[in-house]
C-alpha positions as CSV (number, residue, x, y, z in Angstrom):
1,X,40.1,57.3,-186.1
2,X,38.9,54.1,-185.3
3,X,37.5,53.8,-181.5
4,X,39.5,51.7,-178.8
5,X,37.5,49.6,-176.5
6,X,36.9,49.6,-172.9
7,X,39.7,47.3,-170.9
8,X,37.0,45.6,-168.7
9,X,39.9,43.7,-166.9
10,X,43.3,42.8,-166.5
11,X,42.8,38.9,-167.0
12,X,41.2,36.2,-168.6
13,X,37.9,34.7,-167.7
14,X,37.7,30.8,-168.1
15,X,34.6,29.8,-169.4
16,X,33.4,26.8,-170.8
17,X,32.7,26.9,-174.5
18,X,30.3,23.9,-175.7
19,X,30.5,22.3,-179.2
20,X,27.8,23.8,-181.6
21,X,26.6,26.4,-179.8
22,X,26.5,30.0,-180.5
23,X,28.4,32.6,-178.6
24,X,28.6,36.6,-179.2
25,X,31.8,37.8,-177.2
26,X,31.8,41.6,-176.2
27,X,34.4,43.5,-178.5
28,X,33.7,47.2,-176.8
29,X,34.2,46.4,-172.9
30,X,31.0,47.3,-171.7
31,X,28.9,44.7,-171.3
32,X,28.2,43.7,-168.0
33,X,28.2,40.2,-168.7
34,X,31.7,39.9,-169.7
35,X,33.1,38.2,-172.0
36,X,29.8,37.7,-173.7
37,X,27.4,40.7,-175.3
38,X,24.7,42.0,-173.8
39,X,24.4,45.3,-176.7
40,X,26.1,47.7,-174.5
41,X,27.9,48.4,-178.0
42,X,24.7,50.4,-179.4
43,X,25.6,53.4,-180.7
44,X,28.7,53.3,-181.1
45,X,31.0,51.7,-184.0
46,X,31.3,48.4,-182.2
47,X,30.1,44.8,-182.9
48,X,29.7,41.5,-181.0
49,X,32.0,39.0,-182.2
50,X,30.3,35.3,-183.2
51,X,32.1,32.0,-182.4
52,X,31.7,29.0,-182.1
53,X,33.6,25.7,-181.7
54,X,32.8,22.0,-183.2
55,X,34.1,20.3,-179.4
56,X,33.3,21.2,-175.7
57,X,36.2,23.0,-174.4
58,X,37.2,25.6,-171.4
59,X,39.1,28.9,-173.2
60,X,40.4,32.0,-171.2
61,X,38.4,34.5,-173.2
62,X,39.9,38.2,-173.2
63,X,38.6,40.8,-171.2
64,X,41.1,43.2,-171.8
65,X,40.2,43.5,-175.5
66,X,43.7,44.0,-176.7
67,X,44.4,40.6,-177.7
68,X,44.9,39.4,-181.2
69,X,43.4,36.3,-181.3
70,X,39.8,37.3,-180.2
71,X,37.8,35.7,-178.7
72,X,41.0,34.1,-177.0
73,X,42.9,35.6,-174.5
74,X,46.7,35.7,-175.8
75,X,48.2,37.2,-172.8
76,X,48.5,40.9,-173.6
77,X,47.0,42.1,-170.6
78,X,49.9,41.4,-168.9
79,X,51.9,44.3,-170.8
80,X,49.0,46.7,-170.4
């Protein structure tokens, strides 16, 4: 059975994604720094998540970690 992550919160954090750059969004909910990585995954079966975009934009990323468009908040938390 595969493990469910941590809801860290019940909404989006806006944050502002710049071209070319590398981010590594938090897939387990523990990271302190949410919605970005900061390893609280090791040891267990989760992994950061790498994105990037090719223009500077503001995104809601998820925090709820339900959503099916990660990074991307698509509004799940508000059925949770």
């Amino acid at each position: 059975m595969k493990e469910k992550a941590k809801i860290a919160a019940l909404h989006p954090i806006s944050c502002k994604i710049e071209a070319n750059k590398d981010y590594y969004y938090c897939t387990c909910g523990y990271s302190k720094t949410q919605p970005f990585c900061d390893g609280s995954h090791k040891g267990t079966s989760f992994k950061s998540l790498h994105f990037s975009q090719n223009i500077t934009t503001h995104e809601a990323l998820c925090t709820c970690k339900r959503t099916s468009r990660a990074p991307y908040c698509d509004g799940r938390h508000s059925k949770l």
